[in-house]
C-alpha positions, 0 to 999 in steps of 0.5 A: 490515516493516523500517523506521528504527528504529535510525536513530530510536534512533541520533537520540534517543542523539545528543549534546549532549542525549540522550534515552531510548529505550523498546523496547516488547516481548512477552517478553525473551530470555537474551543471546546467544540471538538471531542477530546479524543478526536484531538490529535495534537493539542493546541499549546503544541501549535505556534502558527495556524495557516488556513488553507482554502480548499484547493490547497488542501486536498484529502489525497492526492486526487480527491478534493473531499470524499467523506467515504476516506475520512468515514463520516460516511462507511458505505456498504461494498457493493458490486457497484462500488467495485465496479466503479474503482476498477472502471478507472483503476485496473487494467488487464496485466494488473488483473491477472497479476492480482488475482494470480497472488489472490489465489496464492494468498487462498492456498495459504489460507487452506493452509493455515486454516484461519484468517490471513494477514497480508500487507499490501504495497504500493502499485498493483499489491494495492490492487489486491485488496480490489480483486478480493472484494469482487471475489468476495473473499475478504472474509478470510484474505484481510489486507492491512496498509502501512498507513493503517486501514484493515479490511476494505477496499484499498486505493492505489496510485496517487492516492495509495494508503487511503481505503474505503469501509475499512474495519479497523484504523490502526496508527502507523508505529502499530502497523509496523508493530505488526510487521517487525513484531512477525503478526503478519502472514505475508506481504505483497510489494512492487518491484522495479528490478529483480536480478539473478539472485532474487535480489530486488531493486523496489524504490531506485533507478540512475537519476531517479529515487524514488524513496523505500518507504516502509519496504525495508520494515515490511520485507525485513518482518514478514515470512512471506512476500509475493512480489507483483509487477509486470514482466516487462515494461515501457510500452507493452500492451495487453490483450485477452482472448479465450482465456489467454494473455495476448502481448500486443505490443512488447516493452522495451525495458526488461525487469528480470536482469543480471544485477540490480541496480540496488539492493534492497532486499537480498535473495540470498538473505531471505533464504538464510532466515527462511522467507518464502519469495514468489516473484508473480507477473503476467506471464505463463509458460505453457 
């Protein structure tokens, strides 16, 4: 991803008061090896270089290397290639979820009669990006990370922000450009609670914060926002049989309550400014 670096150098070097800048890396090079343009932060900015053997120094958090996600290599997206992701990435109830704002996502695009923008989130949002490639719509569907990839397939979980043949990496004060800035056509977000006013809880439970990351920018900027997740959660387990969703096995704990235990987007609020808000899960009423 490209990010703030520099700028987080460039604020720890300030005067008065001056601090040190520690560049974390897996091997040093002769000078005037690298192209300029591929230096980020230069060196009179660095005041202590750690080299870090490679077990301390993964791409992601479950990719020791793969030059697919630092495109020394932009490989095709083929059927097998999606194949593979969705073998250890996508499960039943996320598929159908995904594919469920897929079509919404289309039905804007009938609307609109070009291109649409959409932001997607961690957790089965990521996934989005996955269902329109094996659907072969990404064409006209493009999705763009907050860590700045457009287009490709994105990757979820642990290694959320990475994405493999994207077509363009923007720096992430750009993204956001594009969110506050009204570039985007719609979001799609995680949820960990929704209550009776539409409110939504995405990032904080009693005990546990999880952090809002670039929630409040994204949810705050865009027109539209499809909010994915399971209807219930703690155990429930999937079944598909003739077309229809089958609950195996119910959860224990209900996403859909009385009052949020923190707001961080407000119903009532998205209404006031005119968004438009879907909340998709697994279920369907006949």
């Amino acid at each position: 991803m490209r990010g703030t670096v520099l700028s987080i150098a460039q604020a720890v070097k300030a005067r008065p008061r001056q601090g040190a800048v520690v560049a974390q890396v897996r091997w040093i090079t002769k000078a005037g090896t690298m192209n300029p343009r591929d230096v980020d932060v230069p060196g009179p900015l660095i005041s202590n270089v750690v080299i870090a053997p490679k077990e301390y120094h993964w791409q992601s958090a479950t990719i020791e290397y793969d030059p697919r996600i630092s495109y020394k290599v932009l490989p095709p997206v083929t059927e097998s290639l999606l194949n593979g992701i969705a073998k250890t990435t996508l499960k039943v109830d996320e598929k159908i979820i995904s594919r469920r704002i897929l079509l919404e996502l289309l039905r804007l695009f009938q609307d609109k009669r070009d291109t649409v923008l959409v932001n997607l989130g961690i957790g089965i949002p990521a996934l989005i990006s996955l269902v329109a490639a094996q659907e072969g719509v990404t064409e006209v569907i493009v999705p763009v990370l907050e860590s700045g990839p457009w287009g490709g397939v994105a990757l979820s979980g642990d290694d959320f922000g990475l994405a493999i043949s994207p077509f363009a990496l923007s720096s992430i004060p750009d993204v956001f450009s594009n969110f506050e800035g009204g570039i985007i056509d719609a979001a799609s977000l995680g949820f960990l609670q929704v209550d009776k006013k539409g409110s939504v809880n995405p990032f904080m439970l009693p005990g546990r914060i999880f952090g809002p990351g670039g929630f409040p920018v994204i949810a705050g900027g865009v027109p539209r926002i499809y909010f994915a997740g399971t209807f219930i959660t703690g155990g429930t387990e999937f079944s598909i049989s003739r077309n229809k969703v089958k609950i195996v096995r119910e959860g224990k704990i209900s996403k859909f309550i009385e009052s949020v235990f923190t707001v961080a987007l407000s119903g009532q609020q998205a209404i006031k400014y005119g968004q438009e808000i879907l909340y998709v899960t697994e279920r369907f009423l006949d």
